[in-house]
Structures are given as C-alpha cells and as structure tokens.
C-alpha positions in Angstrom: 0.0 0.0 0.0 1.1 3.8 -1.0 1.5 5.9 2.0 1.2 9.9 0.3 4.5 11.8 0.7 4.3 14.5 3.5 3.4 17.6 1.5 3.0 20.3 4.7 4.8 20.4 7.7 2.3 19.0 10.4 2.4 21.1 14.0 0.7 20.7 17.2 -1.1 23.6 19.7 -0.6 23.6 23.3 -3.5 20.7 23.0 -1.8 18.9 21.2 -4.2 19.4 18.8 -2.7 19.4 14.6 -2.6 22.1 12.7 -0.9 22.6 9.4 -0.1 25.4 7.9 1.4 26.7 5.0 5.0 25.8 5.0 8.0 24.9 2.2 7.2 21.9 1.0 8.7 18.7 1.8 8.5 15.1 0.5 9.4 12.1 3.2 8.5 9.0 1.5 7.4 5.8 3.5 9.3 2.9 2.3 9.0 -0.5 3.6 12.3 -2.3 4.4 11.6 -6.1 4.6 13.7 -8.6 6.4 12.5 -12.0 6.8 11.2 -12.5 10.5 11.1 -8.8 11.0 8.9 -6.1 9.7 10.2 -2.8 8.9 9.5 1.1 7.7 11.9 3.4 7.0 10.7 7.5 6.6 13.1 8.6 3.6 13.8 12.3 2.6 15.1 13.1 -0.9 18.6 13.5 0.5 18.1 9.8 1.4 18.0 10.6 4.8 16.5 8.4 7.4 13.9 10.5 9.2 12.5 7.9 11.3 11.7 4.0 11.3 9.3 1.5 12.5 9.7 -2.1 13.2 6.8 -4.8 14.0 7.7 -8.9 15.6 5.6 -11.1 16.9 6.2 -11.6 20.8 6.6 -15.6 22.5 4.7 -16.6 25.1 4.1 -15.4 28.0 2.1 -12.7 25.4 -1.0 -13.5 24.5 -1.4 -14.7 21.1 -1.3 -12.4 18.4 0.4 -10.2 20.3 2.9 -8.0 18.7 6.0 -5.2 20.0 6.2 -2.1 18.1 9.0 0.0 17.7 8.5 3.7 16.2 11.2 6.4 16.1 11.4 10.1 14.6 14.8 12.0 14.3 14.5 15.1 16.6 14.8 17.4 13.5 11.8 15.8 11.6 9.1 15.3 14.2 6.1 17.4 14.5 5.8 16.4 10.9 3.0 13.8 10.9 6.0 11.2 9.7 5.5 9.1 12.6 1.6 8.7 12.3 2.2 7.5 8.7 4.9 5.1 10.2 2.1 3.8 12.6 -0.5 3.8 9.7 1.9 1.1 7.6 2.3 -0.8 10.5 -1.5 -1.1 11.5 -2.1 -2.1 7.5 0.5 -4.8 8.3 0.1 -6.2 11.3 -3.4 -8.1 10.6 -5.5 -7.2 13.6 -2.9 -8.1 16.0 -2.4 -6.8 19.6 0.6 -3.7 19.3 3.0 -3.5 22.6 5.0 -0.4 22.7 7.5 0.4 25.8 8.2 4.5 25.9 10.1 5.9 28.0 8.5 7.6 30.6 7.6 11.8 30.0 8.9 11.7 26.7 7.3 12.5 23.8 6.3 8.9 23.1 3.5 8.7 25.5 1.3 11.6 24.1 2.1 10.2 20.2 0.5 7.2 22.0 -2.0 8.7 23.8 -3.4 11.1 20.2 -3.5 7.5 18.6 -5.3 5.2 20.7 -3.1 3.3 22.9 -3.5 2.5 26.2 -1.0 2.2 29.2 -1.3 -1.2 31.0 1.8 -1.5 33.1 5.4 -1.0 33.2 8.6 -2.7 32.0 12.0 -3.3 33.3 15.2 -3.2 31.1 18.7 -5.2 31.6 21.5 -5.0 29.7 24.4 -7.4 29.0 27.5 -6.5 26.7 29.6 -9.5 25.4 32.8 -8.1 26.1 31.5 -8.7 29.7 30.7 -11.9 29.6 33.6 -15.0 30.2 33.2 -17.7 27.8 34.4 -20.6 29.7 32.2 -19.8 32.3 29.7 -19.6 30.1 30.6 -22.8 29.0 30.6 -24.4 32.7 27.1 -23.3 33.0 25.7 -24.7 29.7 27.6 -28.0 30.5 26.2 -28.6 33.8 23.8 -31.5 34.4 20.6 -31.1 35.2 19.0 -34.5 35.8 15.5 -35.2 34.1 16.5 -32.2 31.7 17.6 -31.7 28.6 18.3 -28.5 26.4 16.9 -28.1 23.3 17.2 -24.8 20.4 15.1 -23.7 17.7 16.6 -21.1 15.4 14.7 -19.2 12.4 11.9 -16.3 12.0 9.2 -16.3 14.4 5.5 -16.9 13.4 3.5 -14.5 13.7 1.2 -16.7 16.4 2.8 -20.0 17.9 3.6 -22.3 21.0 6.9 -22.9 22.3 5.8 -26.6 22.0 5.7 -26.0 18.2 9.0 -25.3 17.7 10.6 -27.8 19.5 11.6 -31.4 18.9 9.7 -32.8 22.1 9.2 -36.4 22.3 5.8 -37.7 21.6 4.9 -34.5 19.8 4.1 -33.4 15.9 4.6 -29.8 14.9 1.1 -28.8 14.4 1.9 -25.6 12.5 0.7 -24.8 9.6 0.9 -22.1 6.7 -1.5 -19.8 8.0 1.3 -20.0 11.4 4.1 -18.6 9.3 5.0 -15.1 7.5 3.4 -14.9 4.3 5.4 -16.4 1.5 7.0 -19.1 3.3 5.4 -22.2 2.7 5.6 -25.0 5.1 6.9 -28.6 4.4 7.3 -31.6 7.1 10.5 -33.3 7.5 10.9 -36.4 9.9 8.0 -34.8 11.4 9.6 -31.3 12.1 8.5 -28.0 10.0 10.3 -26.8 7.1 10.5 -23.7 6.0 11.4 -22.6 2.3 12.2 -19.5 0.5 13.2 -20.1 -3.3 13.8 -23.7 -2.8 16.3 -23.8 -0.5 15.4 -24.1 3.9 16.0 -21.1 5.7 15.3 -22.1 9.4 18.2 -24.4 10.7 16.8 -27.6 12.5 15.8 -27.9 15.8 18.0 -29.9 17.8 19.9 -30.7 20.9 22.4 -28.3 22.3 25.4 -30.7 23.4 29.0 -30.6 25.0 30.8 -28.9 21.7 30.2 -26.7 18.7 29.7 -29.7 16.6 27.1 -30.9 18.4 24.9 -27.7 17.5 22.6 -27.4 15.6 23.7 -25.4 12.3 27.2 -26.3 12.3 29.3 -28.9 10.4 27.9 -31.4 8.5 24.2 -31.1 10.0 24.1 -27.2 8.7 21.3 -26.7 6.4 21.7 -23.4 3.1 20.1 -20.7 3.5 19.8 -17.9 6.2 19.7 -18.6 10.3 16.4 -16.7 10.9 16.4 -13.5 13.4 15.2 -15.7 16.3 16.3 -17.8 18.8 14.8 -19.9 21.5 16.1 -22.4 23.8 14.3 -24.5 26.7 14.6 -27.4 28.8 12.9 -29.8 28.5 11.4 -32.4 30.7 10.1 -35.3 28.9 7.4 -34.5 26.4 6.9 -31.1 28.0 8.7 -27.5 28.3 10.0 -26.8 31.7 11.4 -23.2 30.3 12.4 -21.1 27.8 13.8 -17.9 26.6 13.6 -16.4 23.6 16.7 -13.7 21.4 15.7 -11.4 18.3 18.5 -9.9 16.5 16.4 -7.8 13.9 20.0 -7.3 12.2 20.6 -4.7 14.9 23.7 -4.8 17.4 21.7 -5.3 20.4 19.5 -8.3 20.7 16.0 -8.4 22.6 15.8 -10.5 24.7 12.2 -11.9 26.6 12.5 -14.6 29.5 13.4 -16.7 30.7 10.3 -18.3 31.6 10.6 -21.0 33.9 7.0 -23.1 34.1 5.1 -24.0 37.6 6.9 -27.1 39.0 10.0 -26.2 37.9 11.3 -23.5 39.5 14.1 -23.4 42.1 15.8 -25.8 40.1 18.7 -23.3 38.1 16.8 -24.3 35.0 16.2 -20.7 33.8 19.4 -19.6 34.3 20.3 -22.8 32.0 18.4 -21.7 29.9 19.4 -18.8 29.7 23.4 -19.1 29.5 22.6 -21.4 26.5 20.7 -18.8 24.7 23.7 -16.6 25.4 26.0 -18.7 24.0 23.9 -19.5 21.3 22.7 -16.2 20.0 26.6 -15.0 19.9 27.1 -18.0 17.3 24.3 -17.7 15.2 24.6 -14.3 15.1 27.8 -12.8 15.5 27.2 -9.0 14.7 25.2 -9.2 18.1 27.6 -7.1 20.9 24.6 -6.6 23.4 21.5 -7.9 24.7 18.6 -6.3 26.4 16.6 -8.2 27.9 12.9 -6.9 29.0 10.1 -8.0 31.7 7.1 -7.0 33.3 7.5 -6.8 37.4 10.1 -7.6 39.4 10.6 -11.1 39.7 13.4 -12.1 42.3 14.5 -15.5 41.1 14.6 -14.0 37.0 16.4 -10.8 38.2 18.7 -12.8 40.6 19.4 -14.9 37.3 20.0 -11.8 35.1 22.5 -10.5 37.4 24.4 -13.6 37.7 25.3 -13.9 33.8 26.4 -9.9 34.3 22.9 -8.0 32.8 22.9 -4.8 34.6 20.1 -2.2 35.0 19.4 0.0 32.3 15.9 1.5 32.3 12.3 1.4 32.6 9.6 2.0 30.3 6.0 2.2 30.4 4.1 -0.2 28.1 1.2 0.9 26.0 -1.1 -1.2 23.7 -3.3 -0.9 21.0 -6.1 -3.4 20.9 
C-alpha cells in the first residue's frame, strides 16, 4: 500500500491538537524495508536521509497470542511532521489485527504520540542490559555444560510466526509440529521433514533444525555437517525440557541490529528453584553469539520484578538500564 508523501509540515497547539499550515514543501516518503522475521519502515527524505523507522515482531509466550511489540522512532529534526503517524499507519495495514505492545520511556514524547492514537498504558517494563565483552566464555561454557538431571536443552533457530507455542518449535518427544501455513509469514510455505516443520524461500530451507544443544560446537545445531543453506532466521529460542513437556524457555531477536531483545526466561510452575532458567538462559547466550555474530549486546525486558529471574540476570552480568512504560493498542 502507498503511503502519500508528506506535503506540509504538520504542527501541534498547546492541546496537542494538529494544525498545518502553509509551510515549504517537503516530501518524506514511507518505504517499507523487509527482512525475513522482522517487519520494517523506514521514513526517507530526498537526500536519502533516514527521518525515522518503525519495526513490528511477533512476541513468545508469555504474550498473548497475536500479540505484537512495536517499535517507532522520529529523528529530533523531523518530528512534529505527521511522519510518525504515517509510520504507525503502515504498521497497523500490516500487522493483521494483531495486539501492538509499545514500551516509551516515561515523559517523553512517546507517551502523548501514544495517547493522540489510541493506545492504552497497562503496566510498566523493566530493562537489563548485557555487553559481550562482559561476559567469560568458559564460564559460560561451565554453565551450559552442567547437568541437570530429568533435563535436557533443546534450540530452535529461524523467524518467528506471527502466532505460535513454544511446544511447536521444539523437537519434544511424543509431539508433531502442528503448525501450519496460516502460522508462518506470508510467502513461506511449510513442508514436514521427519515430522519437524520446514521452511522454504526459493527452494532452498532457511530455518536451521531444531536440535539438541550438546557438550561442543559440533554438536549444535547449524554447524558442520548437519548445517542446512540458507539464512539462520532473526530468532532464537532455547528451553529445557522435561520429557514430552517445556519446563522453560527464553527467547533472542537480532532484527540485524547490534543489540538483541531479549524476553524470559520463563521457567514453568513445578520447575522453578531448580537453576533451569538460568540454564536456559546461559545457553541462549552462548547460542545467539554463534548464530549471530554481529550481536555485541542484549537487552533483555520483563514486566515486574521477579526475584528469582532478576537474581538470574544479574548472575550472567545484565545490569540495570531502564524502565519503560508499556502501551497497547487493541
């Protein structure tokens, strides 16, 4: 869909209230940037300058589903403009009647663009950081190596549905995928192998095999000889699992930024107090780094204050970095 190129330069009363006026023209076109797993809007002067940008993924579980996070940002010298509204206007066309999540910080301008267009504040959201450099390998190592007894770990890597269980993306024993092409982004069709979805982009597989994290690099999936063509995918999940079930689970996004998101871990009812989620965890650390390499930082977001996930983040080295207030738009 055509989004019109800004014509007027759009400015606000004390209400916070538009009013345009007439002002030297200037065309900001709204361009849509797509990556596979991720999508994206960039707001393009004729200089080629980046004005602003907007990116929409689906969110795992604990989030309801259909549940999507939004990110939406305007270059100090180009707000006021109305580009941001037709950012949010390609993104609503897109997203499909999903649920929008957008963290703002809090008193800045953010929260009354959300407020003039319909969201909603429901809560607030802590924000941890961890930088690579920080991190010790071989102690990361330790950790992924320990034994949990009645555990196992397990990794999916690839480009998140846009609705989907954990369960669904796993190689659990006793269970069949059960997801299907309406599951995945458009485009993508879906084929079975050994009873594990397949995903295919001009004939070649671009999500890399779900499989068991082991004691080395070649025991990973997506390396050596059990590396499939084809891209990685933006995501990636690990759990442990217990049996046929997941006991937890976190979840990375690279987007093809620098800094990861990260959301979890999640460590299911009868379970916890076990070190699992910080298992978990560590191995999604390690993982993320290998699959994605560019990655130098991870921030990793959740509602509340948990004690036992917080006391986890701190021991792989996050560190407090903010807090944001969450808005939605049904």
């Amino acid at each position: 869909m055509a989004y019109p190129a800004v014509r007027s330069l759009a400015l606000f009363d004390a209400d916070d209230t538009a009013i345009v006026g007439p002002m030297n023209e200037i065309v900001v076109d709204i361009a849509p940037a797509r990556l596979p797993g991720t999508a994206r809007w960039l707001a393009v002067a004729p200089c080629g300058f980046v004005a602003g940008r907007a990116g929409l993924w689906s969110l795992p579980p604990p989030a309801p589903p259909g549940t999507a996070e939004l990110s939406l940002s305007v270059e100090p010298g180009w707000r006021r403009r109305g580009i941001g509204s037709r950012l949010l206007a390609a993104v609503r066309d897109d997203a499909g009647g999903r649920r929008l999540l957008a963290g703002v910080d809090a008193g800045s301008p953010g929260e009354g663009f959300c407020r003039r267009h319909g969201f909603r504040r429901t809560g607030s959201r802590r924000h941890d950081l961890l930088t690579y450099c920080d991190v010790h390998q071989a102690w990361l190592s330790e950790l992924v190596d320990a034994d949990h007894p009645g555990y196992r770990l397990t990794s999916w890597t690839g480009d998140l549905p846009s609705a989907f269980r954990v369960e669904d993306l796993l190689p659990l024993p006793g269970r069949t995928s059960d997801v299907s092409p309406g599951h995945v982004r458009e485009g993508m069709p879906v084929h079975v192998r050994d009873g594990l979805p397949v995903h295919v982009r001009d004939g070649l597989p671009v999500h890399v095999r779900d499989g068991m994290l082991g004691r080395g690099r070649d025991a990973l999936p997506g390396h050596g000889r059990d590396a499939l063509p084809g891209r990685l995918g933006d995501a990636v999940l690990t759990a442990a699992a217990a049996g046929g079930d997941v006991a937890a689970y976190a979840v990375a996004i690279a987007g093809g930024q620098s800094r990861a998101r990260q959301y979890g871990p999640a460590v299911l009812p009868g379970h916890r107090g076990r070190q699992v989620g910080l298992w978990v965890n560590a191995a999604l650390i390690q993982r993320l780094r290998e699959v994605h390499p560019s990655v130098t930082e991870i921030e990793a977001t959740g509602i509340g204050d948990d004690a036992g996930l917080l006391a986890a983040r701190r021991q792989l080295g996050f560190r407090p970095l903010r807090r944001t207030h969450l808005y939605e738009l049904p």
